[in-house]
N, CA, C, O and CB atoms as a CASP TS submission, in Angstrom:
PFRMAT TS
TARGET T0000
AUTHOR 0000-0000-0000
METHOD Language model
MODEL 1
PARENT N/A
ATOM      1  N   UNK     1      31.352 -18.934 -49.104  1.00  0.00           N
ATOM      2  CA  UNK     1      31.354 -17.728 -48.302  1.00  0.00           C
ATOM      3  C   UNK     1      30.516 -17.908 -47.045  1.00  0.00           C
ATOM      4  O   UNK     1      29.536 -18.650 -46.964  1.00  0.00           O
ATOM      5  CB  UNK     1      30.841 -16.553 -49.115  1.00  0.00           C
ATOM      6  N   UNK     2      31.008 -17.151 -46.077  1.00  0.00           N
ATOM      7  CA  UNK     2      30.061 -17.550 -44.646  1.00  0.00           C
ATOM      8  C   UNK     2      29.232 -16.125 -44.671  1.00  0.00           C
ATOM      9  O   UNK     2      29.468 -15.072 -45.264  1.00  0.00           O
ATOM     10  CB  UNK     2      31.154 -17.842 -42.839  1.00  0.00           C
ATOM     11  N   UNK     3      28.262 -16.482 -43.868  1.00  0.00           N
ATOM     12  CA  UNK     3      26.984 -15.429 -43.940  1.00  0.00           C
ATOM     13  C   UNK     3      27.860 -14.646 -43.250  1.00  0.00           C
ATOM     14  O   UNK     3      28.798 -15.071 -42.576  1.00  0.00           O
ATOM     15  CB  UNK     3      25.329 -15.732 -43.233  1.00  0.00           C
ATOM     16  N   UNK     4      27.348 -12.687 -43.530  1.00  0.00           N
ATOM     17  CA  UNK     4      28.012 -11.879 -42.767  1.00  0.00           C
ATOM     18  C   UNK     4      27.343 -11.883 -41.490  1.00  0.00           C
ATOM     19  O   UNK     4      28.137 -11.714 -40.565  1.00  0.00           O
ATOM     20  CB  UNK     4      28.147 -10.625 -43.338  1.00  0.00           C
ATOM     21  N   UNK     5      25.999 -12.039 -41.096  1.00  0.00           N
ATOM     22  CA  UNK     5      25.481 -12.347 -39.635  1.00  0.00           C
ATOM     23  C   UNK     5      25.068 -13.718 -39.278  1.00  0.00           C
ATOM     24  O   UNK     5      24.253 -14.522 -39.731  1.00  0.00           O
ATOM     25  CB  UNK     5      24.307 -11.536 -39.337  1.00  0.00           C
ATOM     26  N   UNK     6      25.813 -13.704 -38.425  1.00  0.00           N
ATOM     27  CA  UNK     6      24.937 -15.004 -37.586  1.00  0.00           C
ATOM     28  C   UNK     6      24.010 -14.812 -36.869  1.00  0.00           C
ATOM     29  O   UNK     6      24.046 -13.803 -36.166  1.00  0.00           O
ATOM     30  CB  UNK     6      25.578 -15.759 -36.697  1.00  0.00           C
ATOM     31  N   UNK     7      22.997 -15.599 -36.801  1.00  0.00           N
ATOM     32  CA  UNK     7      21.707 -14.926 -35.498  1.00  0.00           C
ATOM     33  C   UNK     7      21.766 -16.397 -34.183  1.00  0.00           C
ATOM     34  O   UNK     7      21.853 -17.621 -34.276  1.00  0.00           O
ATOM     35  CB  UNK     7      19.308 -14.781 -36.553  1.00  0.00           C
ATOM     36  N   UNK     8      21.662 -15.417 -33.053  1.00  0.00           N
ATOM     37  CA  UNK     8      22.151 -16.080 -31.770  1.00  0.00           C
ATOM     38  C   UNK     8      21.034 -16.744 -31.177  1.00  0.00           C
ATOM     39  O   UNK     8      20.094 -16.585 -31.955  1.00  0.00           O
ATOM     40  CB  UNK     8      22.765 -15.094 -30.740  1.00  0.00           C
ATOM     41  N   UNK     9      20.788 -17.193 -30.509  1.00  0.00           N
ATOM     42  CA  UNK     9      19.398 -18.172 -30.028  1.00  0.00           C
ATOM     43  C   UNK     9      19.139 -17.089 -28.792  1.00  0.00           C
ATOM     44  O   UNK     9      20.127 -16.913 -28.079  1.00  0.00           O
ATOM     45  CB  UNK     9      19.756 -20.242 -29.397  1.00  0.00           C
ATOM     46  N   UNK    10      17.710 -16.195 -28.376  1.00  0.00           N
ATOM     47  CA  UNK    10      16.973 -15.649 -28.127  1.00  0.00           C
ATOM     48  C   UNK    10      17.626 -15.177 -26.901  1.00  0.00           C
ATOM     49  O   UNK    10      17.989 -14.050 -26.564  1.00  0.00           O
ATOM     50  CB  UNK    10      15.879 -16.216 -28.237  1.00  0.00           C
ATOM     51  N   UNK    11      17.691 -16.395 -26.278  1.00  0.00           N
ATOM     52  CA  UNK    11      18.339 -15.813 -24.745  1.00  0.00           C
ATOM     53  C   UNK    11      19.764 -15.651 -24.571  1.00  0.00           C
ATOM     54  O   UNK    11      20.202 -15.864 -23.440  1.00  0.00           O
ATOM     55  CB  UNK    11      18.022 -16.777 -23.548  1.00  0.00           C
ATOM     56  N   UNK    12      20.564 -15.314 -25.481  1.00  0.00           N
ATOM     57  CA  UNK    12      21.763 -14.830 -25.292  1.00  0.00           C
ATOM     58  C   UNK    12      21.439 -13.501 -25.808  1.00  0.00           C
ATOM     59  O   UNK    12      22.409 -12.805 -25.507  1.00  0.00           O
ATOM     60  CB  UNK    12      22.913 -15.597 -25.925  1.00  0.00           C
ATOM     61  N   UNK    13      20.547 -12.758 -26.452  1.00  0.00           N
ATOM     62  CA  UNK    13      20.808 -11.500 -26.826  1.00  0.00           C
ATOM     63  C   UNK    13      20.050 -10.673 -25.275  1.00  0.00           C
ATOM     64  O   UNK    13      19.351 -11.076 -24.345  1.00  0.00           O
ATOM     65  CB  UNK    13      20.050 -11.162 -28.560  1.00  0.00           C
ATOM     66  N   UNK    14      20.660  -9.347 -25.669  1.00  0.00           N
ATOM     67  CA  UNK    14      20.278  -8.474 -24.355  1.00  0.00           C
ATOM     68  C   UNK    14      18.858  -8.023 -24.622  1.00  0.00           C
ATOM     69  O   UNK    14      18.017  -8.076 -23.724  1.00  0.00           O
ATOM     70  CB  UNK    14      21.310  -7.076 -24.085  1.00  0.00           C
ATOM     71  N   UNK    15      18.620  -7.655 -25.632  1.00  0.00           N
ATOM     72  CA  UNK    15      16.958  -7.314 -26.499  1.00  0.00           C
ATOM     73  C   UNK    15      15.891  -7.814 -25.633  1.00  0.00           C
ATOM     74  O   UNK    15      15.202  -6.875 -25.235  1.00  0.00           O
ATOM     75  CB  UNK    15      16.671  -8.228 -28.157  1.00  0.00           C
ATOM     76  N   UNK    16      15.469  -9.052 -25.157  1.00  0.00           N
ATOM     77  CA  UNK    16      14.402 -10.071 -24.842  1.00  0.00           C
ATOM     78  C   UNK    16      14.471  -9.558 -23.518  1.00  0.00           C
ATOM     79  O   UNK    16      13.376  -9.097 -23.196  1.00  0.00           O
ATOM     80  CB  UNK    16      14.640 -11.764 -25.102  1.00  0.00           C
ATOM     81  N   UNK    17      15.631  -9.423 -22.308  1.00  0.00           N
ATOM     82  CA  UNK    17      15.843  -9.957 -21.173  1.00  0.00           C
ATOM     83  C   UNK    17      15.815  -7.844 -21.113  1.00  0.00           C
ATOM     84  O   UNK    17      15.659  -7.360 -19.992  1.00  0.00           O
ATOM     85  CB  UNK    17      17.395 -11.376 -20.814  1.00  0.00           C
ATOM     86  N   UNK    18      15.888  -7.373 -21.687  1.00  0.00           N
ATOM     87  CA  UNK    18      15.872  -5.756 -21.219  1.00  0.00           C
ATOM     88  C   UNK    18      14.036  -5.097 -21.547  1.00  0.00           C
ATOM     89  O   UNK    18      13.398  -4.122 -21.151  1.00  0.00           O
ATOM     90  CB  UNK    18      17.346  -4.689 -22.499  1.00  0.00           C
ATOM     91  N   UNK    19      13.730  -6.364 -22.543  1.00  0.00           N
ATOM     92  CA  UNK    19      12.253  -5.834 -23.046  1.00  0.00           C
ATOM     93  C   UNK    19      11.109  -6.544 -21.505  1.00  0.00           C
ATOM     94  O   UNK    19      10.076  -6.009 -21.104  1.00  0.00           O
ATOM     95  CB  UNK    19      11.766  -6.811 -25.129  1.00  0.00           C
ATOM     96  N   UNK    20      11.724  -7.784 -20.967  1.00  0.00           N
ATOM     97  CA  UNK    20      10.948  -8.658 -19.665  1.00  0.00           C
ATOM     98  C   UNK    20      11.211  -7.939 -18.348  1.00  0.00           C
ATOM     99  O   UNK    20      10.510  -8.181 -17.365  1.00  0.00           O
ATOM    100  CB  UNK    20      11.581 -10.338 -19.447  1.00  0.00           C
ATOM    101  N   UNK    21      12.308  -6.972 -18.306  1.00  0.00           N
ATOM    102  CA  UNK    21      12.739  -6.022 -16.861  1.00  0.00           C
ATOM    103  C   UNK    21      11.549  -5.878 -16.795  1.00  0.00           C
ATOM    104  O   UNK    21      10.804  -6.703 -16.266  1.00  0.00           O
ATOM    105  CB  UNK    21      13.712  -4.541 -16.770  1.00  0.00           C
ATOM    106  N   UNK    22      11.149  -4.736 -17.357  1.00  0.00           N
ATOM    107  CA  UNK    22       9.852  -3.618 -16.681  1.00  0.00           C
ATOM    108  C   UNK    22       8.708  -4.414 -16.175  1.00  0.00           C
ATOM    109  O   UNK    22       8.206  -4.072 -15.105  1.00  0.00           O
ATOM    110  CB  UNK    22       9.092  -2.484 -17.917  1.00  0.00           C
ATOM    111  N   UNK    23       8.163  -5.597 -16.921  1.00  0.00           N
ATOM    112  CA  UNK    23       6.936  -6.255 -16.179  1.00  0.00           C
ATOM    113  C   UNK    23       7.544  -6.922 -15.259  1.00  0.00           C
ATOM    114  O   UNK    23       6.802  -7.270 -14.340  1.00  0.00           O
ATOM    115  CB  UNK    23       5.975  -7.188 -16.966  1.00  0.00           C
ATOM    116  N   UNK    24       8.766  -7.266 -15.161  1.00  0.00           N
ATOM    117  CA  UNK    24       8.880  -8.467 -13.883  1.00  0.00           C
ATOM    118  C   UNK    24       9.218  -7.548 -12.966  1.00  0.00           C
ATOM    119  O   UNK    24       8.826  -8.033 -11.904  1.00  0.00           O
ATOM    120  CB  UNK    24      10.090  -9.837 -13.951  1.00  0.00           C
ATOM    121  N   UNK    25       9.810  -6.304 -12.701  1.00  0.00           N
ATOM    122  CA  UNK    25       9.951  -5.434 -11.672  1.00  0.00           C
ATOM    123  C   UNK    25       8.680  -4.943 -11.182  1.00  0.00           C
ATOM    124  O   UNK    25       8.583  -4.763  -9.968  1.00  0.00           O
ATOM    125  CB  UNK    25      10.764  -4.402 -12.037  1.00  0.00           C
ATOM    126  N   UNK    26       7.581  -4.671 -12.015  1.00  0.00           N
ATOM    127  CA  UNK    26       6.313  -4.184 -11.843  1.00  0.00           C
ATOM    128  C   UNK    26       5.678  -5.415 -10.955  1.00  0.00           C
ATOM    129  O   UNK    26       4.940  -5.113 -10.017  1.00  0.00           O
ATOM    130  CB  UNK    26       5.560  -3.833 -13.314  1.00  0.00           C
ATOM    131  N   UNK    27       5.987  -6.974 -11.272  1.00  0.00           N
ATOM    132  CA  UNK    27       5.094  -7.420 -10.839  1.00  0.00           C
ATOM    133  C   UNK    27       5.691  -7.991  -8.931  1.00  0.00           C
ATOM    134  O   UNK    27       5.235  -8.312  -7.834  1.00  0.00           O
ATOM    135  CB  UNK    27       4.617  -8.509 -12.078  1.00  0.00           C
ATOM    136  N   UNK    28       6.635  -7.836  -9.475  1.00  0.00           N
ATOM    137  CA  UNK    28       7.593  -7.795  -7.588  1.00  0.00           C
ATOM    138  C   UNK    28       7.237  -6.724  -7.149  1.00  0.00           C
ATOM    139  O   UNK    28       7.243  -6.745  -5.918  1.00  0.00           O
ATOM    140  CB  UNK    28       9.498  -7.716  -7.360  1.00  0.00           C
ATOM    141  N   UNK    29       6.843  -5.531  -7.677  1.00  0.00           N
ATOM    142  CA  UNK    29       6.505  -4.457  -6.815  1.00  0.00           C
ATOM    143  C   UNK    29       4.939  -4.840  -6.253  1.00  0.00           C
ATOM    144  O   UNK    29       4.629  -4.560  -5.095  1.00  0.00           O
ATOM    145  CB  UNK    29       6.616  -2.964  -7.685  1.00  0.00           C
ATOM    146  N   UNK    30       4.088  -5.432  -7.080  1.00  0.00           N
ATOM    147  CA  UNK    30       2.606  -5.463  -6.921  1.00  0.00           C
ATOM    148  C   UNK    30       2.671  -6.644  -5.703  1.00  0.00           C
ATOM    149  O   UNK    30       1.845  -6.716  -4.793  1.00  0.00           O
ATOM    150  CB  UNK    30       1.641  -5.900  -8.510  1.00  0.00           C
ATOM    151  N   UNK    31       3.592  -7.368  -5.843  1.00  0.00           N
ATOM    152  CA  UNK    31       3.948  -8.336  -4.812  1.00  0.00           C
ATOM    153  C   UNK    31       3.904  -7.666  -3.344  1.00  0.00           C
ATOM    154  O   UNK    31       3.165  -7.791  -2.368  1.00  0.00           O
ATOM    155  CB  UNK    31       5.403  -8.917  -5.134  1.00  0.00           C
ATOM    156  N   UNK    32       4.966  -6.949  -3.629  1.00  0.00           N
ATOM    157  CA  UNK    32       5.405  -6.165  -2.136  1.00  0.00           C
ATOM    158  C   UNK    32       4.031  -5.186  -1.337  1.00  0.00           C
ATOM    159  O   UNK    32       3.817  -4.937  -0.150  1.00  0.00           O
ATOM    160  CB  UNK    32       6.885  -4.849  -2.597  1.00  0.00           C
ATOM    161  N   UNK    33       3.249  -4.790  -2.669  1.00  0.00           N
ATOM    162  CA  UNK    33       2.372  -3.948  -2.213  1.00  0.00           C
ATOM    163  C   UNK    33       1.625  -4.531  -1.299  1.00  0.00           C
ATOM    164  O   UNK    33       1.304  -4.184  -0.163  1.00  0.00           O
ATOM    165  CB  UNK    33       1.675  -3.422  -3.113  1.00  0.00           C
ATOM    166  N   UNK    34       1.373  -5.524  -1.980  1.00  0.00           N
ATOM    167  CA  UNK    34       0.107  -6.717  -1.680  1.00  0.00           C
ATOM    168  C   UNK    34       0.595  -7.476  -0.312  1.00  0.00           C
ATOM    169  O   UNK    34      -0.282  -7.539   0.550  1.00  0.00           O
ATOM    170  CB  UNK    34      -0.056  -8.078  -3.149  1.00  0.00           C
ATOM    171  N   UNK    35       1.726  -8.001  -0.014  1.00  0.00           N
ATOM    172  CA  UNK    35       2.105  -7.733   1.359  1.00  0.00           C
ATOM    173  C   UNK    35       2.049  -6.736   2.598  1.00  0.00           C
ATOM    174  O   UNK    35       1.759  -6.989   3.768  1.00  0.00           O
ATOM    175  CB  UNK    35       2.956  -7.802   1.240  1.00  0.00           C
ATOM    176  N   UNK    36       2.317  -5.834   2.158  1.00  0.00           N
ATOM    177  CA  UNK    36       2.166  -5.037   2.667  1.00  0.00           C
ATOM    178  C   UNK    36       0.851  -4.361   3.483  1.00  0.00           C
ATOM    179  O   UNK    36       0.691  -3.897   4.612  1.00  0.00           O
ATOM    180  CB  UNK    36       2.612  -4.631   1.963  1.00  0.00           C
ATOM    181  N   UNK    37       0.127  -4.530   2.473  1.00  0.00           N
ATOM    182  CA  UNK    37      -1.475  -4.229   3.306  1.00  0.00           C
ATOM    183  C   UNK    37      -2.226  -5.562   3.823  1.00  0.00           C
ATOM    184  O   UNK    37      -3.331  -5.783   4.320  1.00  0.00           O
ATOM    185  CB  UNK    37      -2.718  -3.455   2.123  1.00  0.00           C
ATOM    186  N   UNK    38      -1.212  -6.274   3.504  1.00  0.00           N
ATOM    187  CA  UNK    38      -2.183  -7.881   4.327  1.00  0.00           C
ATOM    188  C   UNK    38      -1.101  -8.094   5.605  1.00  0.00           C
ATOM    189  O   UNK    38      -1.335  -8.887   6.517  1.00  0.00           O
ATOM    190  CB  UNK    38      -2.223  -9.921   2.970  1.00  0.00           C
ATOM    191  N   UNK    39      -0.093  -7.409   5.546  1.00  0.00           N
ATOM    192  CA  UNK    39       0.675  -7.452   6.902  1.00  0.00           C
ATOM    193  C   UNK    39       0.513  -6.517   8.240  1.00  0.00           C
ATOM    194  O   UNK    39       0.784  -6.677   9.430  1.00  0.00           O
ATOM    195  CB  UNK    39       1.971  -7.257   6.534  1.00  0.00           C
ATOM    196  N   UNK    40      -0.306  -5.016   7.129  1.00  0.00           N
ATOM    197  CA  UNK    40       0.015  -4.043   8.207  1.00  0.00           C
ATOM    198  C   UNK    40      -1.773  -3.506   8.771  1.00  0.00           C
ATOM    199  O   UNK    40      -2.478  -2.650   8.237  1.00  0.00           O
ATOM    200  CB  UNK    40       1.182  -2.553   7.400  1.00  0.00           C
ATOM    201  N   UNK    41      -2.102  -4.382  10.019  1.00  0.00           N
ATOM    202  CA  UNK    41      -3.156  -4.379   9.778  1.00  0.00           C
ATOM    203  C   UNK    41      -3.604  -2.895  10.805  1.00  0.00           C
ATOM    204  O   UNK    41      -2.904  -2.484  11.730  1.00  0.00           O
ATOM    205  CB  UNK    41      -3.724  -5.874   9.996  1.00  0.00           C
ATOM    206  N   UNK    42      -4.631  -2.411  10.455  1.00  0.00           N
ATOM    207  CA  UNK    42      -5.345  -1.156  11.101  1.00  0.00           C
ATOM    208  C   UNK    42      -5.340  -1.221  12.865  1.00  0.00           C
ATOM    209  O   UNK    42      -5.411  -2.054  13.770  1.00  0.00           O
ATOM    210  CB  UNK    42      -7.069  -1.144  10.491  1.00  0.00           C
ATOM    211  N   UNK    43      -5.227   0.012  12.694  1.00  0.00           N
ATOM    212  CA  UNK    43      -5.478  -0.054  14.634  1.00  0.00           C
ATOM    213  C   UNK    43      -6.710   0.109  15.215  1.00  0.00           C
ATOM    214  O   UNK    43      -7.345   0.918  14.538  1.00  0.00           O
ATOM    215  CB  UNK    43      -4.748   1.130  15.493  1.00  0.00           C
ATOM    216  N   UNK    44      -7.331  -0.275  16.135  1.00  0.00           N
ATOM    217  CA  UNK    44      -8.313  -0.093  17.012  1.00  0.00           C
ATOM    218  C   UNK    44      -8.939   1.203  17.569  1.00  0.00           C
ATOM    219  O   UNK    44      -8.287   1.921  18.327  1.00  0.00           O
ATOM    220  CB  UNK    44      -7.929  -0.688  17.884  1.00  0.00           C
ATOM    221  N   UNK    45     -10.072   1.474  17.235  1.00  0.00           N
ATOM    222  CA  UNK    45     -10.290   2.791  17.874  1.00  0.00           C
ATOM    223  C   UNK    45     -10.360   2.675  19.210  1.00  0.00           C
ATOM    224  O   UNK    45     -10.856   1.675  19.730  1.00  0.00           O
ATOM    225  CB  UNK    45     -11.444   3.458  17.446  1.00  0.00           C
ATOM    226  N   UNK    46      -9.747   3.941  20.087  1.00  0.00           N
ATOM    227  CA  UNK    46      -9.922   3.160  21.576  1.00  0.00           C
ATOM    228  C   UNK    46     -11.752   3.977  21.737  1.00  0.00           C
ATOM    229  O   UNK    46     -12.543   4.369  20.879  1.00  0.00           O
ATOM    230  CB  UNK    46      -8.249   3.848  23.252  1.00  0.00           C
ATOM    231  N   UNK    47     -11.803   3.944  23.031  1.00  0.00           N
ATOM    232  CA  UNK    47     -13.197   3.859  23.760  1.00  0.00           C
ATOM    233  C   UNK    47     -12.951   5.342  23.754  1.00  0.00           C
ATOM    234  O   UNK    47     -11.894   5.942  23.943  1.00  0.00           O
ATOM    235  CB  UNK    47     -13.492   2.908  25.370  1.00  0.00           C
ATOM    236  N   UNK    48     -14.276   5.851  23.471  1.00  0.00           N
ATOM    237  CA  UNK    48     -14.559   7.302  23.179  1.00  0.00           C
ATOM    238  C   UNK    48     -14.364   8.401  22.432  1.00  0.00           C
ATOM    239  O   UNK    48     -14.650   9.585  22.610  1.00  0.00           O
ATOM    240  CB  UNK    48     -14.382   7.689  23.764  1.00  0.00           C
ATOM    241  N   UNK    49     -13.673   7.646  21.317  1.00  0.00           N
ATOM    242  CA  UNK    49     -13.499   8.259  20.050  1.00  0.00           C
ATOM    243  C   UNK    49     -15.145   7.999  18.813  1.00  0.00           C
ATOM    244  O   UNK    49     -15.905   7.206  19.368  1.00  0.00           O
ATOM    245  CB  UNK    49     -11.877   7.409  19.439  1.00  0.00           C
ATOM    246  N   UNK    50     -15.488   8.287  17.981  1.00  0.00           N
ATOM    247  CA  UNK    50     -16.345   7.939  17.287  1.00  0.00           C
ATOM    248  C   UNK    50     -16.048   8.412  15.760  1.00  0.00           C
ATOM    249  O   UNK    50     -15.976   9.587  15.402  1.00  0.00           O
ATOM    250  CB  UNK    50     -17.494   8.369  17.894  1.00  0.00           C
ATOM    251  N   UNK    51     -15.904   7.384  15.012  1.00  0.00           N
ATOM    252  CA  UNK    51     -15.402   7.825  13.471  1.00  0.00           C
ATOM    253  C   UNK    51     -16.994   7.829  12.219  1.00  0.00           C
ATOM    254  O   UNK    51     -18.117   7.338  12.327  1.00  0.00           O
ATOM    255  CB  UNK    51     -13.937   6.278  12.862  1.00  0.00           C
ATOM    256  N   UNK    52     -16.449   8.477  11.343  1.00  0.00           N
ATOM    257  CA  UNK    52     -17.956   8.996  10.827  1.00  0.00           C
ATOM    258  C   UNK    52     -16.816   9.043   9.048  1.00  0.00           C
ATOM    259  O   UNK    52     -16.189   9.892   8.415  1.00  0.00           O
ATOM    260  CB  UNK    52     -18.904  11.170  11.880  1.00  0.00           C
ATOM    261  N   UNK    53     -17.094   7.748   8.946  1.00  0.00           N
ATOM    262  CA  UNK    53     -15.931   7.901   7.229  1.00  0.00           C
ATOM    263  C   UNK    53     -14.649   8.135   7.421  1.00  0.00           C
ATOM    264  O   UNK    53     -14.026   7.357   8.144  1.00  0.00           O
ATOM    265  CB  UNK    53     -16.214   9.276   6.105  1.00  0.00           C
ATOM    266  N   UNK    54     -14.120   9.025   6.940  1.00  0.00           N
ATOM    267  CA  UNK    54     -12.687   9.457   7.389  1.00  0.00           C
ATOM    268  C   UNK    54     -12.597  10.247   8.406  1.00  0.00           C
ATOM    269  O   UNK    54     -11.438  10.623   8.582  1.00  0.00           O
ATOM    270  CB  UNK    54     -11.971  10.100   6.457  1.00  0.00           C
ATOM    271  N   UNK    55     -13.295  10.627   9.099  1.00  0.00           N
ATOM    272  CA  UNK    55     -13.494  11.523  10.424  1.00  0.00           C
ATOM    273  C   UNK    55     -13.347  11.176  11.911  1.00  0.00           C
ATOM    274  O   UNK    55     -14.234  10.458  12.373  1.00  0.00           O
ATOM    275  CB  UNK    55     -14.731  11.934  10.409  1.00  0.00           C
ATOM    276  N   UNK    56     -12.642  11.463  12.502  1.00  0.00           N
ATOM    277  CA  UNK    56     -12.645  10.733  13.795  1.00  0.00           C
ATOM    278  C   UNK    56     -12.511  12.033  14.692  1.00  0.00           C
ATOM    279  O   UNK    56     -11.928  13.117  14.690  1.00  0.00           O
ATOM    280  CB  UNK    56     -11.359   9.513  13.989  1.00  0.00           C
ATOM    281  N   UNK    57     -13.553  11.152  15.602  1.00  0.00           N
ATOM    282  CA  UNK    57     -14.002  12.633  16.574  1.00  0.00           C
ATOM    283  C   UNK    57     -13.696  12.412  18.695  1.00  0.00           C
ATOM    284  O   UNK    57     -13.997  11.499  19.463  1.00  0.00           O
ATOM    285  CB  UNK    57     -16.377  12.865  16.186  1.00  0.00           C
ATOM    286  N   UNK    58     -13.449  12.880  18.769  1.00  0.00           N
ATOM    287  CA  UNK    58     -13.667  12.712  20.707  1.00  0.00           C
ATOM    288  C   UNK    58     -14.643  12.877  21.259  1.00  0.00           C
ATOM    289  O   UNK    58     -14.822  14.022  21.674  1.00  0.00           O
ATOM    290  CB  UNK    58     -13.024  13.560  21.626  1.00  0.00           C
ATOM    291  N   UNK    59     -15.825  11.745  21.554  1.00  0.00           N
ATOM    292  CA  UNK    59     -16.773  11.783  22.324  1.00  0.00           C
ATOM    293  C   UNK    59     -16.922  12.249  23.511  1.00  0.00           C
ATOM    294  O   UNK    59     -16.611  11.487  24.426  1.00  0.00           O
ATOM    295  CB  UNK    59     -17.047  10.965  22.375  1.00  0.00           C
ATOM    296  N   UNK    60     -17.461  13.686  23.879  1.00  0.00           N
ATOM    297  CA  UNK    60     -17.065  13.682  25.234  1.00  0.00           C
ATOM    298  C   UNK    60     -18.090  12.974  26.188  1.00  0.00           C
ATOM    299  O   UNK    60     -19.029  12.496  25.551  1.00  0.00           O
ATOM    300  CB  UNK    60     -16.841  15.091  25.654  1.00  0.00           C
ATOM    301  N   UNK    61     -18.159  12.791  27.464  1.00  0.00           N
ATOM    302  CA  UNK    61     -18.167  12.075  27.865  1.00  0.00           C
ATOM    303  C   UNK    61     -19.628  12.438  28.703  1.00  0.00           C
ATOM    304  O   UNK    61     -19.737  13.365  29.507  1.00  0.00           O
ATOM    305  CB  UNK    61     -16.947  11.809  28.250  1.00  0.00           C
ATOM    306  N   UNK    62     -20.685  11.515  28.333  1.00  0.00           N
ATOM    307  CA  UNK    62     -22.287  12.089  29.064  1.00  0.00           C
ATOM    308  C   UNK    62     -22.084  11.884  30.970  1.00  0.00           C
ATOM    309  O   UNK    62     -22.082  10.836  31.617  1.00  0.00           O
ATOM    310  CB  UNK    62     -24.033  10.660  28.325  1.00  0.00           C
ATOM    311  N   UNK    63     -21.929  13.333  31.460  1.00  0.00           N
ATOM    312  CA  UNK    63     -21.432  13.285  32.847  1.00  0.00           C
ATOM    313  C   UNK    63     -22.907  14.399  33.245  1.00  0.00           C
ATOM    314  O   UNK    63     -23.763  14.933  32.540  1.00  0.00           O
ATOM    315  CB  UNK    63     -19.440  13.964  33.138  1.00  0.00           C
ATOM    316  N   UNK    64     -22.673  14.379  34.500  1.00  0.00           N
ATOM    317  CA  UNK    64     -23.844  15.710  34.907  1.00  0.00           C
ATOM    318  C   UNK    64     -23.798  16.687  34.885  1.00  0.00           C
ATOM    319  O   UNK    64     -22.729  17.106  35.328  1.00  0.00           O
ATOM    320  CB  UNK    64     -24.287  15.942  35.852  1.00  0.00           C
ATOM    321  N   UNK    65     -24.801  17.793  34.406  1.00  0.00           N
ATOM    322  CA  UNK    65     -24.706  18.704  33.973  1.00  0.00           C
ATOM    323  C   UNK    65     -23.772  19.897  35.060  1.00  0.00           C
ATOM    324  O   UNK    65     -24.242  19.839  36.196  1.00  0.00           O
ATOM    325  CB  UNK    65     -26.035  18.872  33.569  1.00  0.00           C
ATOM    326  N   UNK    66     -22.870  20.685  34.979  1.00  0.00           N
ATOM    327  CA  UNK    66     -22.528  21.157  35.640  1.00  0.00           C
ATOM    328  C   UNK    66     -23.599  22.080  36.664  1.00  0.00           C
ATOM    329  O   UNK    66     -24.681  22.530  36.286  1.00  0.00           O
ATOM    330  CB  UNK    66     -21.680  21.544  34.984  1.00  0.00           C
ATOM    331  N   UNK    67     -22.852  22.283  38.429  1.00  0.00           N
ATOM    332  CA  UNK    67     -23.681  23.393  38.653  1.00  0.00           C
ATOM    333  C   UNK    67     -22.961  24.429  38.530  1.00  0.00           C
ATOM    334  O   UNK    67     -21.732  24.477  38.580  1.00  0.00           O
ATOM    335  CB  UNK    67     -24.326  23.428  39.812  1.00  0.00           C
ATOM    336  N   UNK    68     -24.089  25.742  38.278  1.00  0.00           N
ATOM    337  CA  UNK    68     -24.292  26.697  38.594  1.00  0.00           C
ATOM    338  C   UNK    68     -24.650  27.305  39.600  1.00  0.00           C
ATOM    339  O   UNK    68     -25.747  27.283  40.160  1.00  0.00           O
ATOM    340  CB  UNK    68     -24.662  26.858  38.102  1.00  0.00           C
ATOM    341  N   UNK    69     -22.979  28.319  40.059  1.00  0.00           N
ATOM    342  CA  UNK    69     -23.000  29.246  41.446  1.00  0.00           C
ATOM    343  C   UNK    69     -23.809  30.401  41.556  1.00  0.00           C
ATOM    344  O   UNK    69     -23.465  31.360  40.865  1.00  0.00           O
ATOM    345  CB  UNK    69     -21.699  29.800  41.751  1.00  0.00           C
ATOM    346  N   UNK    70     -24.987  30.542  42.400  1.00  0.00           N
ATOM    347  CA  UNK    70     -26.078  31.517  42.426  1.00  0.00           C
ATOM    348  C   UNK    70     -24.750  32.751  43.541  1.00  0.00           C
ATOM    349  O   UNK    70     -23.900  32.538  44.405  1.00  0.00           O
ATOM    350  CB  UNK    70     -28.030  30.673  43.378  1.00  0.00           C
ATOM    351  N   UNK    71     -25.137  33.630  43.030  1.00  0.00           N
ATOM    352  CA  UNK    71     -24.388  34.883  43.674  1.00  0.00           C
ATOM    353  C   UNK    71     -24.827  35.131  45.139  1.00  0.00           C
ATOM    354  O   UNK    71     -24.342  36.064  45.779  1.00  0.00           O
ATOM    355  CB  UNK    71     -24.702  36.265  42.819  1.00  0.00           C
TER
END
């Protein structure tokens, strides 16, 4: 009599190769991430701005004091 199952060698079943998706998609994503912030690099503050943490402010600009019109 022949066995009623045969068992198939690992990588022909769908089981193994549907259980390895999720980390190998995860780790192409961590890939892409990781490109991503080593590609997209920050911009320059220009001249007269002044940042304080996440805060960025408009320096205004040390000029002379205005005059004042006497009546």
């Amino acid at each position: 009599m022949k066995a009623a199952t045969e068992s198939k060698v690992w990588w022909k079943e769908p089981w193994p190769w549907l259980l390895m998706a999720g980390p190998a998609v995860a780790m192409v994503g961590c890939g892409v991430t990781i490109w991503l912030a080593v590609s997209g690099a920050d911009k320059e503050i220009v001249q007269g701005v002044s940042k304080q943490g996440l805060k960025v402010e408009q320096v205004q600009a040390t000029a002379a004091p205005a005059r004042q019109e006497r009546p």
